[in-house]
C-alpha positions in Angstrom: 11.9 16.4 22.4 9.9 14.1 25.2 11.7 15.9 27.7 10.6 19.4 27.1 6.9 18.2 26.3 6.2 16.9 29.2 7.1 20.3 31.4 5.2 22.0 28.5 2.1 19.9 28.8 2.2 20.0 32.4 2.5 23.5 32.8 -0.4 23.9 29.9 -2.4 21.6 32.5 -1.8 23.7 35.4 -2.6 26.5 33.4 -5.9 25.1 32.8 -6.3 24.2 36.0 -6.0 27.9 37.3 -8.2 29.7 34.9 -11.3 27.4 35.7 -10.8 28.5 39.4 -12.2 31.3 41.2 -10.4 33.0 43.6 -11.9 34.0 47.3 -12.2 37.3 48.4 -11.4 36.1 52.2 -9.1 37.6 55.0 -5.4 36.9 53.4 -3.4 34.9 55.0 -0.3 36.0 57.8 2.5 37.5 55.9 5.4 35.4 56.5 9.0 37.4 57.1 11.2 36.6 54.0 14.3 35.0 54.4 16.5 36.3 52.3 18.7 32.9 51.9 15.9 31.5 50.2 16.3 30.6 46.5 15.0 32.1 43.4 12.4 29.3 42.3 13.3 28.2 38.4 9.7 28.6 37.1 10.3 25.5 34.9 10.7 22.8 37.5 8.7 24.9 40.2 5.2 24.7 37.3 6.4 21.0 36.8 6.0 20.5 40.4 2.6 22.5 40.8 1.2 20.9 37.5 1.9 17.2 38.8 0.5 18.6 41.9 -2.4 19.4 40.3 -2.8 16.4 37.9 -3.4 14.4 40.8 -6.8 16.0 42.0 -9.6 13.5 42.2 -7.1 10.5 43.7 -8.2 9.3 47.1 -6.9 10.4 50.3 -5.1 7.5 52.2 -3.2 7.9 55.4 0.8 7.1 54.6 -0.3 7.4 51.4 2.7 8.3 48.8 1.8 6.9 45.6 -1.5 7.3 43.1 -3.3 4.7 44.9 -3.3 7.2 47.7 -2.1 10.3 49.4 -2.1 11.8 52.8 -0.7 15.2 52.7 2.6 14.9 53.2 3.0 11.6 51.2 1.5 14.3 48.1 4.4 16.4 48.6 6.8 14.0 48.6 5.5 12.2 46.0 5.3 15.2 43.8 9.2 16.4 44.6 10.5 13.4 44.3 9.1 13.1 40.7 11.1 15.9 39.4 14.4 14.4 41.4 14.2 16.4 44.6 14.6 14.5 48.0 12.3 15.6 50.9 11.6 14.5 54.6 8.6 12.6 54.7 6.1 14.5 57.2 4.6 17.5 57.0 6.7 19.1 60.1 9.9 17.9 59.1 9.3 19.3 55.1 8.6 22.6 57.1 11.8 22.3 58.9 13.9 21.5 56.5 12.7 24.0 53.5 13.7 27.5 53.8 10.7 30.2 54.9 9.3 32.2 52.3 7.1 35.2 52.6 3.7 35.2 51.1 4.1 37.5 48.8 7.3 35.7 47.5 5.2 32.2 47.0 6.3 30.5 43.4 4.5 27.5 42.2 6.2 24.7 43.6 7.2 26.1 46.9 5.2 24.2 50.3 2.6 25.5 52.3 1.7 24.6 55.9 -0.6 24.7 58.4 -1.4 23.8 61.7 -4.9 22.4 61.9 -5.3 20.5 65.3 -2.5 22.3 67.6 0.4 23.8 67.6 2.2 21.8 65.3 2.4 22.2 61.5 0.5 18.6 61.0 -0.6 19.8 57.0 1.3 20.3 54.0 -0.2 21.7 50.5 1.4 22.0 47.3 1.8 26.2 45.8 0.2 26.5 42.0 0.2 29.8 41.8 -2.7 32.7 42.2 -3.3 31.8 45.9 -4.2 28.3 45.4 -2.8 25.3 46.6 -3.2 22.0 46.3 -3.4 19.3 49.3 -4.6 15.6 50.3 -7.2 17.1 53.3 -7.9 14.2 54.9 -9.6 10.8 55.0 -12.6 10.6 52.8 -11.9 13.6 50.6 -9.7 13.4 47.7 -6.7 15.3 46.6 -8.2 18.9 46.0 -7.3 22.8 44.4 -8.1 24.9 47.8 -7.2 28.9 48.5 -5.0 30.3 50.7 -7.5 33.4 51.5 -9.7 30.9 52.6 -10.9 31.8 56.1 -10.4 28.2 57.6 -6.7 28.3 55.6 -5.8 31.9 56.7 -6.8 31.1 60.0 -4.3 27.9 60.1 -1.5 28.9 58.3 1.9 28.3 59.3 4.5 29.2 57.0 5.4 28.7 53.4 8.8 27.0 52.4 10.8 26.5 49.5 14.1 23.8 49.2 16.5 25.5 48.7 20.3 25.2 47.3 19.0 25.7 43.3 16.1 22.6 44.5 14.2 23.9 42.3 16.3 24.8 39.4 16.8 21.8 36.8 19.3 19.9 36.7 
């Protein structure tokens, strides 16, 4: 019984969590060419992963942070996989090399979105929830946050979106 309830509750969080947001009306962001090799999401452990993502807004930003004292961006990510048993690099660049692409319009909750905010390098990672949104560590001195992909500043630095792949996202 604890193990369904706490997917169920998580996912009632996230759902929460959604409906109290508002949703820009911003340029979208670049369409992304869909890789065909990428994975169905299973929506169960995909909402887990968005809904953990989620619970977590409000807890400082720390650089190499992976753990509820703190979180840099990447160390979110991780964090946030590895609590549903899935096993990613640790920095933003190598998550993005290592998940399979995703378009856009084939984002799941769960899956990882990047940018590249100071170069040409993806050097930010954000967690998918679902209706455009995402959820990220920014950076030092602002907390774990809900942000939106149609965001101008967030269209204008997107990168790609990514999803592990191999049923990662299926449960086990």
């Amino acid at each position: 019984m604890r193990r369904t309830a706490l997917p169920a509750a998580l996912a009632l969080a996230l759902a929460t969590l959604l409906s109290a947001c508002s949703l820009f009306g911003a340029r979208a962001p670049a369409p992304v060419a869909l890789n065909p090799a990428a994975p169905e999401p299973a929506n169960g452990q995909g909402a887990a992963i968005a809904a953990l993502a989620a619970s977590l807004i409000g807890t400082r930003y720390e650089f190499g942070g992976a753990d509820q004292s703190g979180f840099d961006c990447s160390g979110l990510a991780l964090y946030v996989y590895e609590r549903v048993g899935i096993s990613i690099p640790r920095t933003a660049a190598a998550q993005q090399r290592a998940a399979l692409p995703v378009a856009v319009a084939q984002l799941a909750p769960g899956d990882l979105v990047f940018f590249r905010l100071r170069g040409h390098r993806v050097d930010h990672v954000g967690v998918y929830a679902g209706a455009g949104r995402f959820i990220h560590a920014p950076h030092s001195g602002v907390a774990v946050a809900s942000a939106d992909l149609s965001d101008a500043y967030f269209a204008q630095h997107f990168a790609a979106a990514g999803r592990f792949g191999g049923g990662a996202l299926s449960s086990p």
